[in-house]
C-alpha positions as CSV (number, residue, x, y, z in Angstrom):
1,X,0.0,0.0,0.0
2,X,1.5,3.6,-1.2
3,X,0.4,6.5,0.9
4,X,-0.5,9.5,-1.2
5,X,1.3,12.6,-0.2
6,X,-0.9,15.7,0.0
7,X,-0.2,19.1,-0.7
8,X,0.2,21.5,3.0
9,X,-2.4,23.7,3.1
10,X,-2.5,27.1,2.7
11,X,-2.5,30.0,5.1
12,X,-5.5,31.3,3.1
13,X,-7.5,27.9,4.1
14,X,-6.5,28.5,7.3
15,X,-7.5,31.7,7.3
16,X,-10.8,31.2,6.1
17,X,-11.2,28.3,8.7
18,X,-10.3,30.2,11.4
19,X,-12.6,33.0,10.6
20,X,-15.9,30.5,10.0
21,X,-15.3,29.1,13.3
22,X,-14.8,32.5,15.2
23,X,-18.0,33.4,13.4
24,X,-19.7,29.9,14.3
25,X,-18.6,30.9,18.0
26,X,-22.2,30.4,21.0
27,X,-23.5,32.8,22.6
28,X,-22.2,34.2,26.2
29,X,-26.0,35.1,26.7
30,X,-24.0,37.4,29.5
31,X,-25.6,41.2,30.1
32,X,-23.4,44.4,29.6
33,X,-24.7,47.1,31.4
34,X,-24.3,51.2,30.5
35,X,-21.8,51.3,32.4
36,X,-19.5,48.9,31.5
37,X,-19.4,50.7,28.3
38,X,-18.4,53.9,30.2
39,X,-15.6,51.7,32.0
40,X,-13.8,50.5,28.9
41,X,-13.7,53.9,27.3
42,X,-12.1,55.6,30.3
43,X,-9.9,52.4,30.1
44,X,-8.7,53.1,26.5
45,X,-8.4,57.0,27.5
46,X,-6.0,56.0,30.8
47,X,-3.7,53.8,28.6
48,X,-3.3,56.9,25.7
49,X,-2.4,58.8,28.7
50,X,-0.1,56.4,29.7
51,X,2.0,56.0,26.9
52,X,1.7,60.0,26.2
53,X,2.7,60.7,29.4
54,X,5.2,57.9,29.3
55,X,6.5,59.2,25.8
56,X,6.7,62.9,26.7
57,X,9.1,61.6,29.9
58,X,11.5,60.1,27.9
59,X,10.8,62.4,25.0
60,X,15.0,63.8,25.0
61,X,16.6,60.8,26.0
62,X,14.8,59.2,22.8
63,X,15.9,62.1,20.6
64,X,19.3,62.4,22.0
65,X,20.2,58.5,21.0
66,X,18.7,59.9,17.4
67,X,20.9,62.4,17.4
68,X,24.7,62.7,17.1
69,X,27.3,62.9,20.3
70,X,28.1,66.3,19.0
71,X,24.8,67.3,18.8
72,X,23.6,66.5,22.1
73,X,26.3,69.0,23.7
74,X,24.9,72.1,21.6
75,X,21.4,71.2,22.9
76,X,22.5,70.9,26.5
77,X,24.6,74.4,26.4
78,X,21.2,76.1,24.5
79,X,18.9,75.3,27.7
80,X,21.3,76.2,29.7
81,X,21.9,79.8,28.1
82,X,18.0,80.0,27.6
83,X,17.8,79.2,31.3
84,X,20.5,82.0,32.5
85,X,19.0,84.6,30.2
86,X,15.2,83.9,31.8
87,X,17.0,83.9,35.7
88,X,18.4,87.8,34.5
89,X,14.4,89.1,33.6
C-alpha cells in the first residue's frame, strides 16, 4: 500500500477556517450594562495617557540616542543659556 502525499495547506485555508469558526462561536447570553461601556472607554483614554505621558518623559533621551554625540552638547549648552537669560528678567 502507497500512501499519497498531499499538498500542506494554505495560510488562506486556514485563514478562512479560522474565521468561520470565530463566526460559528455560541453565545455568552451574558448582560453588559451602560456602564461597562463607560468603563472600557475611560480604560482606553487612561492607557493613551499612559503611553503619552510615558512618551513625553522620555521624550529627549529618545531624541538624544537619534541624534549625534556632538549634537547632544549644543542642545544641553542652549537650555542652559535660555535658562541664565530667563534667571536675569
Amino acid at each position: 500500500m502507497k500512501f499519497s502525499q498531499r499538498e500542506p495547506v494554505s495560510r488562506w485555508m486556514q485563514g478562512t477556517v479560522a474565521l468561520l469558526l470565530v463566526m460559528l462561536a455560541v453565545p455568552a447570553w451574558a448582560y453588559l450594562d451602560p456602564g461597562t461601556g463607560s468603563m472600557i472607554i475611560s480604560a482606553i483614554v487612561g492607557l493613551f495617557a499612559t503611553i503619552g505621558l510615558a512618551v513625553k518623559t522620555y521624550w529627549y533621551k529618545i531624541k538624544a540616542l537619534m541624534r549625534k554625540d556632538g549634537a547632544e552638547t549644543a542642545v544641553c549648552d542652549e537650555a542652559q543659556m535660555d535658562s541664565e537669560s530667563t534667571a536675569d528678567h
